[in-house]
N, C-alpha and C positions, 0 to 999 in steps of 0.2 A: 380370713379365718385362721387361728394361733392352731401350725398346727402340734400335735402330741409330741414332738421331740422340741419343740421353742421354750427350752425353761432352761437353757443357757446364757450365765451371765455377761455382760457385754464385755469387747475387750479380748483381753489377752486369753483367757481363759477358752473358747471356741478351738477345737481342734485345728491341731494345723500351728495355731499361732506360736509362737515363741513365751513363754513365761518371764519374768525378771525372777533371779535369785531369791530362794525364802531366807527367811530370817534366823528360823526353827534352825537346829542343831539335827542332824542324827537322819540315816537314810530311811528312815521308816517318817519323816518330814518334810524331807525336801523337795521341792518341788519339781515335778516332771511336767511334761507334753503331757495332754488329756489320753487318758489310756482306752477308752472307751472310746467304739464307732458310733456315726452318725444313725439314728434309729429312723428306717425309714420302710419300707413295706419289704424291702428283699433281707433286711438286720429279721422282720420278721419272719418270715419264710424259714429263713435260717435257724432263728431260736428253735422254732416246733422241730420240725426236720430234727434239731439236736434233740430234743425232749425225745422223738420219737423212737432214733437211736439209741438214745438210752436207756431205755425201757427192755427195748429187744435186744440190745448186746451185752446187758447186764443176764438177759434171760442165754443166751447162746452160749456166755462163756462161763453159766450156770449150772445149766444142763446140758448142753449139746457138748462140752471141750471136757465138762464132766469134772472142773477143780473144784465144783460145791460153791455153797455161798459166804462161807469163811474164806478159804481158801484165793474166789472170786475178788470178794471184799480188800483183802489184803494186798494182792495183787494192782487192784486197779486205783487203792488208797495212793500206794506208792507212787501211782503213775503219775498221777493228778497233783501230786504233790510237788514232782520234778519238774512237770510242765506249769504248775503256778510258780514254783521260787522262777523258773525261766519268762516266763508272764511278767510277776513283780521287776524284774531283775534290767527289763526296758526301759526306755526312756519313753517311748511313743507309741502310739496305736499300730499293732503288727499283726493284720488279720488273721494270717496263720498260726500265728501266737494264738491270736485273743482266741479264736474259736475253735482251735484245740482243747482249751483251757474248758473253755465252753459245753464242749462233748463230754470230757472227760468227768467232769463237776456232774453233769446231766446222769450218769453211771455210777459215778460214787452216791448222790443222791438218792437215788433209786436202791443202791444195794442197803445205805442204811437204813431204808423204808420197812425193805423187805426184810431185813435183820433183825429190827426190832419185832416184827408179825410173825415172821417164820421160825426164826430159831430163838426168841424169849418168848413168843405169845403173847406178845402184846394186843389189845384189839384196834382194828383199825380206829375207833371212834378215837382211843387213845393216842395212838401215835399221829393223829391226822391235829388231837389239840394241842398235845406236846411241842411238835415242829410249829406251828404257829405259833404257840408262846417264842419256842426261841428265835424265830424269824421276829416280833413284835420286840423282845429284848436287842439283839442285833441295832432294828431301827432306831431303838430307842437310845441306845450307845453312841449310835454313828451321827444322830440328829443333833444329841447333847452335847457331843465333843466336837461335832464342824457345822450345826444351825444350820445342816442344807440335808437332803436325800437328794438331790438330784446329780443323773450319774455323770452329766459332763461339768462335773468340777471335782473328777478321780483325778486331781492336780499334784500329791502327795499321795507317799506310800502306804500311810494310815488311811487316809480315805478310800484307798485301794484293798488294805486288808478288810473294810467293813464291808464294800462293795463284793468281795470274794464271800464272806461270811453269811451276808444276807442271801447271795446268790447261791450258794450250799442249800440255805434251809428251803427258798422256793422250788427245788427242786425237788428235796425230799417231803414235802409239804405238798406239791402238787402229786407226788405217787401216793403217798397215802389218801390223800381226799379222791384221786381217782379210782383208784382201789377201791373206798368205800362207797363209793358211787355206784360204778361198775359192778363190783361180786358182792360186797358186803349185804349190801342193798337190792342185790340181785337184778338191778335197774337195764345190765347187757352192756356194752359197749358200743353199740349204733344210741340206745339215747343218751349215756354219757355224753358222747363227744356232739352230742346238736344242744344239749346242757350247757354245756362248758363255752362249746360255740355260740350261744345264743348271751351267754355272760359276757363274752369276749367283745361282743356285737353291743351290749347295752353301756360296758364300760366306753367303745369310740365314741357312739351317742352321748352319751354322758360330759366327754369332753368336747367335743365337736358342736355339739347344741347347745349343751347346758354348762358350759364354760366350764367345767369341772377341773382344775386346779391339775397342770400338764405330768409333774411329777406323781402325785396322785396317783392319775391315770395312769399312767405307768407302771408302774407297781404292783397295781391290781391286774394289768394285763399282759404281767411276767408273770403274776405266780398261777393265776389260769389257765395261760396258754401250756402250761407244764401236764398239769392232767388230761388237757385236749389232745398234745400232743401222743401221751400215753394211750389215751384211747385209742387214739388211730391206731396206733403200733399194734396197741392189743388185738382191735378190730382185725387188722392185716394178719397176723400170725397166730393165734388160737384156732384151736379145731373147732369143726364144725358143731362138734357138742357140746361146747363152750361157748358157742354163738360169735364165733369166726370166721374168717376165711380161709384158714388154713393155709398161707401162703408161704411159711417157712421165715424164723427171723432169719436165715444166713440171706437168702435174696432180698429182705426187706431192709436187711441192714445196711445190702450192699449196696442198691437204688439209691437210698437215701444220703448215705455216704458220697458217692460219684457228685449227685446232685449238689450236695456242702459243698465239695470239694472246688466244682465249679463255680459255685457261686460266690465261695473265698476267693477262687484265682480272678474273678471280674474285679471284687474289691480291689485287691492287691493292684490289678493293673490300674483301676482310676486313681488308686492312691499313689501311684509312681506317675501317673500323667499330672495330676495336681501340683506335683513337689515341682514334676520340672516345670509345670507351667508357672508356678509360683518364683521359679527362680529364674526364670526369662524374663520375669514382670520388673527385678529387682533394678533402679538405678544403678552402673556401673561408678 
């Protein structure tokens, strides 16, 4: 059975490998090591966990640190921004890197969800079509200038900045449609996230049974896994009369946090036992 990450093309291209020199001119061209991880059940684990974090440490350093959501926004813009030019600025997939980047994306997302609903008034129905317009524009840039969405051929720095771009808008795309889900809709947070989960569950089916096209699937089950994510988070940290658990984002942030943390440093280490296994294997 193909599974959900096999939509890499043969060859040089597969992480790890070495690339030959591009042709193209200019570093936003040339070709790098695939910068994106292997997607495999703990890559997901990972994702939500980040979704979920970002959710509640957009809320913590909202209201609890007390710098507003301007204030918030600008702060965390900047971070994100430092830690992707440091992301872009690799040659190779650097876990630490990459899912810093990842957290951070996940928080700016979320802040300009809540920016556009909180402080312009936007309605969610709006901003939840909005960001999917421009996640569908994104796609449709990144498709028409490199004829692939799929993310292990981020071989070049343009491929890499649409892959950042798209990954911005699922983010803010999945806080607004969870939003609207959850409060708008006043649907709660316990049946959002068995919604969200049950999409998540029909998109595997879909590719697993019904061959449904690898990259596809994927894509559909980044930008859901983002409001599932959310829910949880919500679920965890909203008071009780908001149909929460009340659990506090500072300890839910911090769970979750530890947990990434650890399960980048496993990465990291099989990614340093592969390199030197790979370079034991080499002919002297």
């Amino acid at each position: 059975m193909t599974p959900l990450t096999d939509d890499r093309p043969p060859g040089p291209a597969r992480r790890g490998a070495p690339l030959q020199t591009s042709r193209e001119a200019g570093s936003w061209t040339r070709t790098v090591l695939t910068k994106v991880p292997e997607v495999t059940l703990l890559f997901w684990l990972v994702k939500i966990l980040s979704t979920t974090v970002g959710e509640t440490a957009a809320d913590f350093l909202n209201a609890n640190v007390g710098l507003g959501l301007g204030a918030t926004t600008a702060l965390m813009s900047v971070l994100f921004v430092a830690v992707l030019v440091w992301q872009v600025s690799l040659r190779r997939y650097v876990p630490g890197v990459y899912w810093l980047t990842v957290v951070l994306v996940s928080v700016v997302g979320t802040l300009f969800s809540d920016n556009l609903v909180d402080n312009l008034g936007v309605s969610l129905y709006v901003s939840t079509a909005l960001f999917a317009v421009c996640l569908a524009v994104a796609f449709t840039a990144w498709y028409r200038g490199e004829g692939t969405l799929s993310i292990h051929t981020i071989t070049t720095r343009r491929r890499e900045a649409y892959y950042w771009a798209a990954i911005l808008f699922t983010f803010a795309l999945g806080t607004s449609a969870g939003d609207l889900i959850s409060e708008k809709l006043a649907l709660g947070y316990v049946t959002a996230a068995v919604i969200f989960g049950a999409v998540i569950a029909l998109i595997a089916l879909s590719h697993y049974v019904l061959r449904v096209d690898a990259v596809l699937a994927f894509w559909a089950a980044y930008v859901v896994t983002r409001p599932f994510g959310a829910s949880i988070g919500d679920l965890l940290t909203a008071p009780h009369g908001a149909g929460g658990l009340a659990l506090g984002t500072n300890g839910t942030s911090a769970i979750f946090l530890v947990v990434i943390v650890a399960v980048v440093s496993w990465f990291t280490v099989q990614q340093r036992r592969a390199g030197r296994a790979g370079r034991a294997a080499r002919p002297v």
